[in-house]
N, C-alpha and C positions, 0 to 999 in steps of 0.2 A: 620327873623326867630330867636327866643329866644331861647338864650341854654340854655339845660335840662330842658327845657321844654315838649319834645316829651315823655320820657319814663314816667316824673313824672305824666302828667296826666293821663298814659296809667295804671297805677297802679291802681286808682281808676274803672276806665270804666272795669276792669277786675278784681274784688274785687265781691269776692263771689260765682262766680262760676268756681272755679277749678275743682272741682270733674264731671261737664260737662264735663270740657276742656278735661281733665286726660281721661275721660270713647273714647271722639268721633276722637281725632284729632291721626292724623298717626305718628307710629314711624320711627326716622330717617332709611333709609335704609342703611346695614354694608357696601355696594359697597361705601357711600360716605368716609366711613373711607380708605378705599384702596388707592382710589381718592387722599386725601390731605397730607397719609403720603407720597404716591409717590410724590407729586408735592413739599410736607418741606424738603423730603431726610433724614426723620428720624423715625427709626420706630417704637419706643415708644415714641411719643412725649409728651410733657407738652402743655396740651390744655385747654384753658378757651372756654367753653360757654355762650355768652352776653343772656342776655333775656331768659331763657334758663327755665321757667318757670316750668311745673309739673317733669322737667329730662329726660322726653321722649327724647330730642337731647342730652343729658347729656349721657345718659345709653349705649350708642352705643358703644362709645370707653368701655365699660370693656375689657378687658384682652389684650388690646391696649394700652394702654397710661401707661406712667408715673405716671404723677400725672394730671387729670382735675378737676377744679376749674367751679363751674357754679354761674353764677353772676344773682340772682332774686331779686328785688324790692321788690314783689307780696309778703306777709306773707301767706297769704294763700298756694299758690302756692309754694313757697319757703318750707311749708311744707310736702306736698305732694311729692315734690323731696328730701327733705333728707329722708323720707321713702322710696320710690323708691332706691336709691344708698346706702342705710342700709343694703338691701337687695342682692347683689351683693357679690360673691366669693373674688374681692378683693376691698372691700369696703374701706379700710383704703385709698386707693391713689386717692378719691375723697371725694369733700369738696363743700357746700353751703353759700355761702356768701349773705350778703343784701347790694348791690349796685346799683349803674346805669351803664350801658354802657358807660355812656359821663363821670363817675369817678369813677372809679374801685378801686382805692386805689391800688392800684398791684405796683410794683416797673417796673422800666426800663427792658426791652427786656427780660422776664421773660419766654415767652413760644414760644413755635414754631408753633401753628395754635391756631387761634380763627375763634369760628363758629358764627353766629345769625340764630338761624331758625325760619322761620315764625314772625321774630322781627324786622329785620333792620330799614321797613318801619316807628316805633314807634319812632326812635332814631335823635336826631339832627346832621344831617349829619355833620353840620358845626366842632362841637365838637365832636365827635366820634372817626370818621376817624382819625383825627389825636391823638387822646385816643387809637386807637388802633396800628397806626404806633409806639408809643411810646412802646407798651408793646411788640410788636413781636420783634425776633432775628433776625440779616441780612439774609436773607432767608425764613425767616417765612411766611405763606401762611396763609388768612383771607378769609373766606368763607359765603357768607352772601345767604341763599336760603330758598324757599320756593315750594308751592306746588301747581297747577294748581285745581280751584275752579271751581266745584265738581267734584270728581273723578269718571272717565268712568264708569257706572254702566251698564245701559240699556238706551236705545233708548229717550223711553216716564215717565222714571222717571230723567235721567239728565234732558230731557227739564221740566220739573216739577218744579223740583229744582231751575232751571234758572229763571223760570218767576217769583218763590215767592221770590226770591233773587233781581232779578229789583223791582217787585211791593217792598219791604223792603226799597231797599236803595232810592226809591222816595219820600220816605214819612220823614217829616222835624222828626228833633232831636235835642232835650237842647244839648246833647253832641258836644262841638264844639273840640275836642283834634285834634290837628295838626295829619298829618303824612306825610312822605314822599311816593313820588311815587313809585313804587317798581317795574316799567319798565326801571326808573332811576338810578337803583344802580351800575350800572355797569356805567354809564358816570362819575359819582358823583366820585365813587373811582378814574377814569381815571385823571379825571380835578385834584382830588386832590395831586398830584406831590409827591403822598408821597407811591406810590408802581413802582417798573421797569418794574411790568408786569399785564396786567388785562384780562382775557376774561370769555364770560359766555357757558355753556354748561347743558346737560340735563342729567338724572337718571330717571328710571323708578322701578317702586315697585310695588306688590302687596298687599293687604290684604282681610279680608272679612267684611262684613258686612250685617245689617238688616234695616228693617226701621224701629225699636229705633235708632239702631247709627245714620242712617240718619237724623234726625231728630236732634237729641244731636249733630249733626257736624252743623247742622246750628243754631243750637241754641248756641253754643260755637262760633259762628263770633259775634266780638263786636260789631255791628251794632244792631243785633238784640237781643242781651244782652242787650243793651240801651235804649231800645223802650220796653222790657218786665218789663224793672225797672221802666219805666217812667208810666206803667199800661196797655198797650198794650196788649188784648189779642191774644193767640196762634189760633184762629178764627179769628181774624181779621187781622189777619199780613200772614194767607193760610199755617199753619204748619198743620190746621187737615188736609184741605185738601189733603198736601202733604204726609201725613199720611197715607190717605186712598188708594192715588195712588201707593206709595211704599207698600205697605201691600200685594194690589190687583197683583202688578206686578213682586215681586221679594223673598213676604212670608221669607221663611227661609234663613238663610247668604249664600251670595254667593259675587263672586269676585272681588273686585274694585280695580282696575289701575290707581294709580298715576301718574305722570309727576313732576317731580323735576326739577325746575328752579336755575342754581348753579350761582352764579357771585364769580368768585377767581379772590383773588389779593395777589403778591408775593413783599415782602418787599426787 
């Protein structure tokens, strides 16, 4: 496995379409900030977000933190989040940086939680991991989650979604970018000797939506961001389709149920 290899070539494969990502993908729920300040024992803490692309998991700690630093590669995306946290009541004690996860530039034990949402899988566990032992305080708590693909809608539009989602990732792609497994992150941190504590647990959230967002949430998975860049169309890949059955079944926004998948590890 080559280090920093995982995020640099994630930066390309997600080059362009932020403004998808930003419009379809869910915001961090505030129960997780509860979560990790109880678990650091500090209740305004100094918190980096790895991968942390349009801010969406960025935004959460407002009137929470300290100071949060969000670490994006993505120039795209990286701008989309400093307008995001521009925007915010106490906008001065968050900052956008261009790094990687696997070298942040950050000095020694510098904050008390780091998040990766919806990212870790990108990241070269080899180098990361101990990238992030380095920056957290004795105690510090590392949070690495994501979100159960596609959120509970309805009966015959989840399974809709599911099948255009296999027919998708069956079909070959030039894009070969590593990733890790992300049923794995919780062994990964264990094995890596470098937290006294590890286990993973669940969050649940709501929001609403339509079938545009639906639509825009699966078009914001890099897989099929890959294959529309590569000329693939939105008919052959069963996005009208999935169109016409979320239209037919669900019309105006109504209510989708996450599942958040958490893995904490405490320094």
């Amino acid at each position: 496995m080559a280090s920093l290899g995982f995020m640099v070539d994630s930066v390309s494969r997600f080059f362009g379409f932020a403004d998808t990502y930003d419009l379809a993908r869910p915001s961090t729920p505030a129960e997780l900030v509860d979560l990790l300040t109880q678990w650091a024992r500090v209740a305004e803490p100094d918190v980096v977000d790895l991968g942390a692309g349009t801010g969406l998991s960025t935004v959460v700690w407002s009137g929470r933190v300290r100071h949060a630093l969000a670490v994006e590669p993505s120039a795209d995306m990286r701008a989309l989040a400093k307008q995001r946290l521009a925007q915010l009541p106490d906008k001065d004690v968050f900052k956008v940086i261009d790094a990687t996860a696997e070298a942040t530039g950050l000095p020694d034990e510098c904050v008390d939680v780091i998040t990766a949402s919806q990212a870790m899988h990108w990241f070269d566990p080899a180098t990361v991991l101990p990238e992030i032992a380095r920056l957290l305080r004795p105690g510090g708590v590392f949070a690495a989650y994501d979100v159960d693909w596609p959120p509970a809608i309805e009966a015959k539009v989840d399974a809709a979604y599911e099948e255009v989602d296999r027919r998708i990732r069956a079909l070959p792609q030039e894009d070969d970018t590593p990733r890790a497994n992300k049923s794995g992150h919780l062994g990964r941190m264990i094995e890596s000797g470098l937290f006294s504590f590890a286990r993973e647990m669940c969050l649940h959230a709501t929001e609403s939506g339509d079938a545009d967002r639906l639509l825009a949430l699966l078009r914001s998975q890099s897989h099929v961001a890959a294959l529309l860049r590569e000329g693939r169309t939105e008919d052959e890949l069963g996005l009208t389709a999935l169109r016409e059955i979320a239209t037919a079944r669900i019309g105006e926004p109504v209510t989708w149920w996450w599942t958040y998948r958490i893995r904490v590890a405490v320094k």
